[in-house]
N, C-alpha and C positions, 0 to 999 in steps of 0.2 A: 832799336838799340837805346840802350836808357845813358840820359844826360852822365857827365861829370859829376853835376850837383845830386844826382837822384843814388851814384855810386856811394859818393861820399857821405850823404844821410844813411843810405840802409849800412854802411862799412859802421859808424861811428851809435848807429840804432843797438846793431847786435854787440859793440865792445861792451855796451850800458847794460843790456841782456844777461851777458856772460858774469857782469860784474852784480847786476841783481839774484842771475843764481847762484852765485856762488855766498853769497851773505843770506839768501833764503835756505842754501845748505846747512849753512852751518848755524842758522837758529833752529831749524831743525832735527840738527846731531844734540844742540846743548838739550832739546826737550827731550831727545831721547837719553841723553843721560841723565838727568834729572829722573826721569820715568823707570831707568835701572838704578836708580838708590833708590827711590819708594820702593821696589817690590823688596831692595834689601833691607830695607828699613822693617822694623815691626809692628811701628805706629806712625798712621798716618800724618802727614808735613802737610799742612796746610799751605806754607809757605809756596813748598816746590809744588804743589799744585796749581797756584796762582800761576807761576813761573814759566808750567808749560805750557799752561791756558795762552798765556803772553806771547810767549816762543813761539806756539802753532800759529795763533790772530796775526802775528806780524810775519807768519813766513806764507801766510795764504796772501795776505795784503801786496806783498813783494811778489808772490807770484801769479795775483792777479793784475800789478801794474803791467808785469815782462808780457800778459797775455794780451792789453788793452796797447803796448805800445809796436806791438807783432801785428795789430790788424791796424794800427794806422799808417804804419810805413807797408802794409801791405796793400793799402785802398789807396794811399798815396804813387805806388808805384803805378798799381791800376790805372788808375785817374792820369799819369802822363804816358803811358803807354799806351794807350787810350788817343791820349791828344796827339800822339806822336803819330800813329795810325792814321786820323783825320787829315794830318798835315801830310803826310806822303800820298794819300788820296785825294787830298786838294791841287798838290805839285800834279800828280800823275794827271787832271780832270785837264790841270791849262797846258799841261806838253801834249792832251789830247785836242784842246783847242785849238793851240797854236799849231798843229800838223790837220785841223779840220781847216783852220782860217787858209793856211798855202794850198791844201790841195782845192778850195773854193777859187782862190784868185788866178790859179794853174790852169783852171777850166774855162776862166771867161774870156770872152773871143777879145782881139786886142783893140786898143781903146776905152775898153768900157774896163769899170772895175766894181769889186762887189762887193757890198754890205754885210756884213756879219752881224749875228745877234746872239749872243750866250744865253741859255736859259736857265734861272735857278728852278729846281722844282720844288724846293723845300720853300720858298719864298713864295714864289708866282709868279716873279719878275722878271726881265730879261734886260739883260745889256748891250747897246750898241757898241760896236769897238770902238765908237768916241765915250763909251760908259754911260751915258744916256740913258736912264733908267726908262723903259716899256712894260705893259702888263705884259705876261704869257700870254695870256688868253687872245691878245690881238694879236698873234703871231700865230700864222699859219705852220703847217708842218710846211707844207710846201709855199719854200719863197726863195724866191726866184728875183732880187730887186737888182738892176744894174745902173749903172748911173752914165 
């Protein structure tokens, strides 16, 4: 689900859009009238030539800003959709530790109790549930530590 702020950019992205096309429109219609007096015309207008040349260059310009600001609020949506992704994958990994860590301590016989260790794999490191950083690599698949 995308932020309040990520609504309110792409809401106020496309007013700017609607407002670029509509001024890219209409230097568009002036070239094209300009372009139906020349053909009514008999001799060519250098002028209104210039004019449309002008017309078209600024209404491609305008509609190449609308096209450059369509793909940054669209990488920009990306990009926290993205991040929003990671973070419910991150929630979902420690509601999976935190129900790994109860059913470890459920099992061990009474008195004793039992050490956890989280392992990042992207890092190599692992954490004791006092946060104590450890390599992976000295951590057994099978461990079995009780105190």
């Amino acid at each position: 689900m995308m932020s309040m702020q990520s609504l309110m950019t792409a809401g106020t992205t496309l007013k700017q859009m609607q407002t670029m096309q509509s001024a890219s429109t209409a230097l568009q219609g002036q070239a094209n009238v300009y372009k139906a007096e020349m053909k009514l015309d008999q001799s060519p207008d250098e002028r209104k030539e210039a004019a449309v040349e002008e017309l078209e260059n600024r209404s491609q310009n305008v509609t190449g800003r609308m096209m450059e600001m369509a793909q940054e609020v669209t990488e920009k949506l990306q990009k926290e959709a993205a991040e929003e992704k990671a973070e419910a994958k991150q929630e979902a990994n420690t509601q999976d530790a935190d129900v790994d860590r109860a059913e470890i301590s459920a099992k061990q016989p009474e008195g004793q109790e039992a050490v956890a260790v989280l392992l990042d794999a992207e890092s190599g490191y692992g954490y004791t549930e006092a946060g104590a950083p450890i390599l992976a690599e000295a951590v057994s698949r099978q461990l079995d530590v009780t105190v």
